[in-house]
C-alpha positions as CSV (number, residue, x, y, z in Angstrom):
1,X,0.0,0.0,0.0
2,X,2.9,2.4,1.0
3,X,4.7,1.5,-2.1
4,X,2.0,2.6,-4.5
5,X,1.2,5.5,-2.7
6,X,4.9,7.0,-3.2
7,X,4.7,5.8,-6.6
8,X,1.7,7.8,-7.4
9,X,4.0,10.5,-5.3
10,X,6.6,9.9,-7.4
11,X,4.6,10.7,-10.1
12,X,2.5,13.2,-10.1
13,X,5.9,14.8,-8.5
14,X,8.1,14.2,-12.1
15,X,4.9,15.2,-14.1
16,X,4.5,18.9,-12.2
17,X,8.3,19.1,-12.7
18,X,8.2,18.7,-15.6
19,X,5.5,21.0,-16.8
20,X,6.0,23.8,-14.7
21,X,8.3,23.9,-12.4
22,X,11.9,22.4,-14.4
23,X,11.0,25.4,-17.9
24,X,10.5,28.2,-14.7
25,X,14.1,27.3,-13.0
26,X,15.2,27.0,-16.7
27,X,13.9,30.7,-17.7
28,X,15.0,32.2,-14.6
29,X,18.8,31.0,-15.6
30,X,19.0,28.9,-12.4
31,X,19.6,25.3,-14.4
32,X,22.3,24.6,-11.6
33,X,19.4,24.2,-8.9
34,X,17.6,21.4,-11.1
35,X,17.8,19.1,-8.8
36,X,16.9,21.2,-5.3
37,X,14.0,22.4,-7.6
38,X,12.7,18.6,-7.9
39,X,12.8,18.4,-4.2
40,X,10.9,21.5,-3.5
41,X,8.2,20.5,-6.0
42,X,7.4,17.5,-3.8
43,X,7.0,20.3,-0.9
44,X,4.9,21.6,-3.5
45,X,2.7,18.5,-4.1
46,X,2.4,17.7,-0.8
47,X,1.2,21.2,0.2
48,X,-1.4,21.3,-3.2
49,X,-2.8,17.9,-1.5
50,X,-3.2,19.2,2.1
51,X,-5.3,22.5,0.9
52,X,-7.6,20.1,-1.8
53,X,-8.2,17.6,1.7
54,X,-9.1,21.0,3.3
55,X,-10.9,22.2,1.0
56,X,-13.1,18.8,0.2
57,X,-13.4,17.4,3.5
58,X,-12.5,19.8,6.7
59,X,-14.5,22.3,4.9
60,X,-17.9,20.9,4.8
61,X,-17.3,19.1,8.6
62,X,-17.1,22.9,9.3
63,X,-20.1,23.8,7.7
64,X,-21.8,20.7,9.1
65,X,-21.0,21.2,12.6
66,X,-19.3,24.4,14.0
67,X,-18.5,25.2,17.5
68,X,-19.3,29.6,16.6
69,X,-20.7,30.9,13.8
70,X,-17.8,33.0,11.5
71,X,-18.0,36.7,12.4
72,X,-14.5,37.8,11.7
73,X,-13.3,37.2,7.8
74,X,-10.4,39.6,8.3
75,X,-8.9,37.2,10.6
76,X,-9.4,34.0,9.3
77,X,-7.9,35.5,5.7
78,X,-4.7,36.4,7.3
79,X,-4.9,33.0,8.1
80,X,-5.1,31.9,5.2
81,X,-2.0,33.9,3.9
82,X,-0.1,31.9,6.7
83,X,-1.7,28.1,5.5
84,X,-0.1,29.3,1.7
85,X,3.1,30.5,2.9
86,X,3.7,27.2,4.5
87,X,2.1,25.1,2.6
88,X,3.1,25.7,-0.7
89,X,6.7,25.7,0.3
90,X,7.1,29.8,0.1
91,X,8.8,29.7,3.7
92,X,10.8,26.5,3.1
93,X,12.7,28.1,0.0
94,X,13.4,31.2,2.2
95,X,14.9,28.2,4.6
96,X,16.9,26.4,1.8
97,X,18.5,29.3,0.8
98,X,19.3,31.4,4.3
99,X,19.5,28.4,6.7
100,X,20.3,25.2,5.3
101,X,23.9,26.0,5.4
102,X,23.9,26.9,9.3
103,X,21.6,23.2,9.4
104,X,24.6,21.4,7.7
105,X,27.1,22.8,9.7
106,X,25.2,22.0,12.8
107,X,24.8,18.5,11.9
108,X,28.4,18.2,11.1
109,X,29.5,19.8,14.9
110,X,27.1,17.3,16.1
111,X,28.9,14.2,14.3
112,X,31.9,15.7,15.1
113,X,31.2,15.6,18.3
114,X,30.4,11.7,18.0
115,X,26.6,12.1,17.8
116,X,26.1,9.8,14.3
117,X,23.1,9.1,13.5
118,X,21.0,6.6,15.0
119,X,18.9,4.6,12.6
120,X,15.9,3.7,14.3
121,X,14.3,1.4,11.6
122,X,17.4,-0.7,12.1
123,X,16.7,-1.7,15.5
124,X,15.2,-5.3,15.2
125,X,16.4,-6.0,11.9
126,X,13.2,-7.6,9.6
127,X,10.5,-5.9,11.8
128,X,11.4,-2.2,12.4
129,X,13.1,-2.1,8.6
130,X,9.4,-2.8,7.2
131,X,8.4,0.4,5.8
132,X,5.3,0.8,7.6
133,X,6.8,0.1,11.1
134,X,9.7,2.3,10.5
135,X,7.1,5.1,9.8
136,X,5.2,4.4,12.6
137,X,8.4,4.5,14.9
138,X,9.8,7.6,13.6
139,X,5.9,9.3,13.9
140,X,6.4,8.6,17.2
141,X,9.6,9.8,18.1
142,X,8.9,12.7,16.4
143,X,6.0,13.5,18.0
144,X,7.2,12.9,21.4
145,X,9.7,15.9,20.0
146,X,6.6,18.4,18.8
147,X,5.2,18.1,22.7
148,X,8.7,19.0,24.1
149,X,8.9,21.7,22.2
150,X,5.5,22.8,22.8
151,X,6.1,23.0,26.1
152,X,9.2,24.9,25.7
153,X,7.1,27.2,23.8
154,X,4.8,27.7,27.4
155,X,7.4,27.2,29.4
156,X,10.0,30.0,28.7
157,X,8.2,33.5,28.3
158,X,10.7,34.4,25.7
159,X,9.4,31.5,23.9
160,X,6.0,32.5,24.6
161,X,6.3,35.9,23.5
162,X,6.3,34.8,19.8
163,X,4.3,31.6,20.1
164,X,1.5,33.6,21.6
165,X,0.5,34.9,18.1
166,X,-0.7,32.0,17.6
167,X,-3.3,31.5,20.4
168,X,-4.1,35.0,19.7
169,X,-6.9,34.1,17.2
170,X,-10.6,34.6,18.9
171,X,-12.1,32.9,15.2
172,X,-9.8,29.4,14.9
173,X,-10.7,27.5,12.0
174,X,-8.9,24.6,9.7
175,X,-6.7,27.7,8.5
176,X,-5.5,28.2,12.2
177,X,-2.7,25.9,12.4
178,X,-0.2,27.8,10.3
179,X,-0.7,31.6,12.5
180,X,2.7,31.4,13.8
181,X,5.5,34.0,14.0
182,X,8.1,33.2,11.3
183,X,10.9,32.8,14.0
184,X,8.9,30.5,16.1
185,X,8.6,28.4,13.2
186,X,12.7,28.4,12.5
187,X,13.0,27.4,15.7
188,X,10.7,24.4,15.6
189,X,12.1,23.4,12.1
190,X,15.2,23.6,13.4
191,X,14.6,21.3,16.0
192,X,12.9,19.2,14.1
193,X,15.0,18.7,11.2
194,X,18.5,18.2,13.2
195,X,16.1,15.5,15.9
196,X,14.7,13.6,11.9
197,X,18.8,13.5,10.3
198,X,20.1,12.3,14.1
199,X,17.9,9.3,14.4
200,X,17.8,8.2,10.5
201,X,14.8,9.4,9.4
202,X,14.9,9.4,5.4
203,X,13.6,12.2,2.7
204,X,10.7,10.5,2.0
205,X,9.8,9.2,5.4
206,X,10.0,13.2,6.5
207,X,8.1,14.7,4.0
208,X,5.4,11.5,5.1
209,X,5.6,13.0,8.5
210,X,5.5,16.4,8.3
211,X,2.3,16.0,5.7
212,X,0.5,13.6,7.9
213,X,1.4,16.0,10.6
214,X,0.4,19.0,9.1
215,X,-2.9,18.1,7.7
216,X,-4.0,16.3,11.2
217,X,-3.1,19.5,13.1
218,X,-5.5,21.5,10.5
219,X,-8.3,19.5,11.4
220,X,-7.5,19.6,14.9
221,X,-7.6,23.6,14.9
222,X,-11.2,23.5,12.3
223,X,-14.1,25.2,13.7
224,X,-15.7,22.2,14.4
225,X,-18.0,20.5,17.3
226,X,-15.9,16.7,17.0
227,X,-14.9,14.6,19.9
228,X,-13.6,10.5,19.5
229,X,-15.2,9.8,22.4
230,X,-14.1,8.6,25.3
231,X,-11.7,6.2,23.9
232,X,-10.7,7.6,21.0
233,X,-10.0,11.3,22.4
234,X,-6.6,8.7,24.3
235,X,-5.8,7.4,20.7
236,X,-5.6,10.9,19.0
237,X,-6.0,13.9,19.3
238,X,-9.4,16.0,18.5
239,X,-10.9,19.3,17.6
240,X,-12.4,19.5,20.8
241,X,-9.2,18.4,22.9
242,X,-7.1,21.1,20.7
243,X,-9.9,23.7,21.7
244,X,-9.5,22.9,25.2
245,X,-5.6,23.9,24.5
246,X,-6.4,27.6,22.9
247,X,-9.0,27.8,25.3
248,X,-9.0,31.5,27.7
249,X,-7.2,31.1,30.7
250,X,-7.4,27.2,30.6
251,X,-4.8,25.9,27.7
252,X,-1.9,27.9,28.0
253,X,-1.9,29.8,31.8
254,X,-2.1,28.6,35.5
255,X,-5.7,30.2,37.0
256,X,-4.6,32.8,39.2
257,X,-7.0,33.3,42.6
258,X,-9.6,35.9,42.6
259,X,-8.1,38.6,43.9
260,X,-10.0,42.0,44.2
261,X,-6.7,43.7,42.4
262,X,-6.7,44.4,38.4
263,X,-5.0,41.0,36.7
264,X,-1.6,41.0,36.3
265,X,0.2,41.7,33.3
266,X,2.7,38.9,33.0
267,X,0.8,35.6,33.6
268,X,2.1,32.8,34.9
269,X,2.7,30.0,32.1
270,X,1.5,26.3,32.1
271,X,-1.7,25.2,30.8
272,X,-2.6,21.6,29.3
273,X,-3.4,19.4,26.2
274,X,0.5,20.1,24.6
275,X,0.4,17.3,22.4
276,X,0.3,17.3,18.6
277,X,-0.8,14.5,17.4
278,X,-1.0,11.9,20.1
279,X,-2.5,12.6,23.8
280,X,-0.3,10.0,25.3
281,X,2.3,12.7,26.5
282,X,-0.2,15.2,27.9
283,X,-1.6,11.5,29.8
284,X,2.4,10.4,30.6
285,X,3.2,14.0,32.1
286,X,-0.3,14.8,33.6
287,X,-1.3,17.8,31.1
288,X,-3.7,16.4,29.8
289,X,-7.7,17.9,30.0
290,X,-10.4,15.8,28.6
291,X,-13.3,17.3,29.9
292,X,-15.7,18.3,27.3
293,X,-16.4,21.7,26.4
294,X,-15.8,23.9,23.2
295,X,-15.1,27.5,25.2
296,X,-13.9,30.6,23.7
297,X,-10.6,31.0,22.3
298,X,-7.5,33.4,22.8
299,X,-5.4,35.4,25.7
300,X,-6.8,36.3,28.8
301,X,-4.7,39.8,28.0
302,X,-6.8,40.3,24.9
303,X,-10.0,40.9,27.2
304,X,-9.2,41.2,30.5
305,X,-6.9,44.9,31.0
306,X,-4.0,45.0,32.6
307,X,-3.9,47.5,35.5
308,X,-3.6,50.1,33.3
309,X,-6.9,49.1,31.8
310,X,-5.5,48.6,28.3
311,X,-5.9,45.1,26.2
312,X,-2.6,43.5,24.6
313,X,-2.5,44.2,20.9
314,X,-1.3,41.0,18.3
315,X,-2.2,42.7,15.1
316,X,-4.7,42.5,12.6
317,X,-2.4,42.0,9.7
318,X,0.6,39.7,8.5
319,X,3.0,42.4,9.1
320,X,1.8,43.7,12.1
321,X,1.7,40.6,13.8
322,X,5.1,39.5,13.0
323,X,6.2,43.3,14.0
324,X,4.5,42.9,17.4
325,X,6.1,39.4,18.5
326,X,9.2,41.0,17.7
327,X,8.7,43.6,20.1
328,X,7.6,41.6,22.5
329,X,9.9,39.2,22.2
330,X,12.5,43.1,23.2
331,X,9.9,43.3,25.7
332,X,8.1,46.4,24.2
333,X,4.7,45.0,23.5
């Protein structure tokens, strides 16, 4: 099954190359990037087949069931914007060309250092080396990564000064999961990619990952009344335990007591339901909140005021947005 499925990858991957993307690199005089060009169309594919599965299938569940009716377009277009950026590889060529160097030369400190790489699918020889298991494996791994990181990105209010764009959208829909600031993404990729080349995984396997990844974490962020139940919500994770996660004052802050005195304008970080694809870490560590509710969405500082009765500003725009994690990552904003 996996081997027709990257052939049909395979493909439909030569066949856009070949028609668009190989006489573009050709007319723009950059022949010598051929073959990073037939890597980034499979970026390119992948992305194309995540927004059609959007668009055919998250859409309509939308529709069908929504937790809030859609008040704000404005929002959810600059959404949008970020879901094309990412998807259709825009932000992974400005990574190829301004950070893959400083990638290699990380990896090769690391080997230096005697850190090779660990293949994981090698580890019970005829069982782990079967495709599927070794995908399964490194799924794993890697997500066990994406919750790490994702509490690093509550944990440390640096962190959280440019990861809190991303909570900062009252409308969340399928087009949600991409609202990041473009340095809290490096930092994940980075991550990410040097964790994928330590422990084997390969180029195909990746872009597998990422996809699946990606496309489960848009659903997961869709404006959309879905639990699995009370069994399935353990297995993996769900609109409604994702909600529970971008949830005001419950996902990503400790409750402060009632205190007759204005809030305070630097919270105190924790929160719950940190995983990304699987709920077994938030279980493992004890974050984890199944308790069933669809509540509204954002930062406590966008409608409570601080004592100086004024509401924290994220932006309305691209721009602005990435301007105003910047300051506050200086600790202007």
């Amino acid at each position: 099954m996996l081997d027709h499925l990257a052939d049909a990858f395979g493909w439909l991957q030569q066949t856009l190359f070949e028609a668009v993307v190989q006489p573009l690199v050709y007319a723009a005089g950059l022949g010598g990037w051929t073959e990073d060009a037939f890597d980034a169309t499979g970026w390119l594919l992948v992305g194309l087949l995540q927004i059609a599965v959007m668009l055919a299938v998250f859409a309509p569940l939308q529709r069908w069931r929504p937790v809030e009716p859609v008040h704000d377009r404005q929002a959810i277009r600059t959404d949008i914007l970020y879901t094309l950026i990412h998807r259709l590889g825009l932000f992974r060529l400005v990574l190829f060309f301004g950070v893959d160097p400083l990638f290699d030369d990380v990896l090769g400190a690391l080997r230096g250092a005697g850190w090779g790489t660990l293949h994981l699918d090698q580890l019970w020889p005829g069982v782990t080396d079967i495709a599927w298991v070794s995908l399964l494996i490194y799924l794993v791994v890697l997500d066990f990564v994406e919750y790490l990181i994702h509490r690093g990105q509550h944990r440390w209010q640096w962190w959280w000064s440019l990861h809190a764009l991303h909570h900062s959208q009252r409308q969340m829909t399928m087009w949600s999961d991409n609202r990041n600031h473009l340095l809290d993404d490096l930092l994940h990729d980075a991550i990410i990619v040097v964790v994928a080349q330590l422990i084997g995984v390969a180029p195909g396997q990746f872009i597998a990952v990422v996809a699946f990844t990606q496309l489960s974490e848009s659903l997961q962020h869709a404006n959309l009344r879905l639990s699995f139940g009370r069994w399935g919500e353990r297995l993996w994770i769900s609109p409604a335990f994702h909600r529970t996660h971008h949830a005001i004052g419950i996902g990503h802050e400790r409750p402060e007591p009632l205190t007759a005195q204005p809030p305070s304008t630097t919270r105190a970080l924790g929160g719950c339901n940190f995983g990304v694809l699987l709920p077994w870490w938030d279980m493992l560590f004890r974050s984890a909140d199944f308790s069933s509710r669809y509540p509204d969405t954002g930062i406590r500082d966008q409608v409570e005021p601080d004592a100086h009765g004024r509401l924290r500003d994220y932006g309305r725009g691209f721009w602005a947005q990435q301007w105003l994690g910047l300051c506050r990552l200086a600790g202007r904003g």
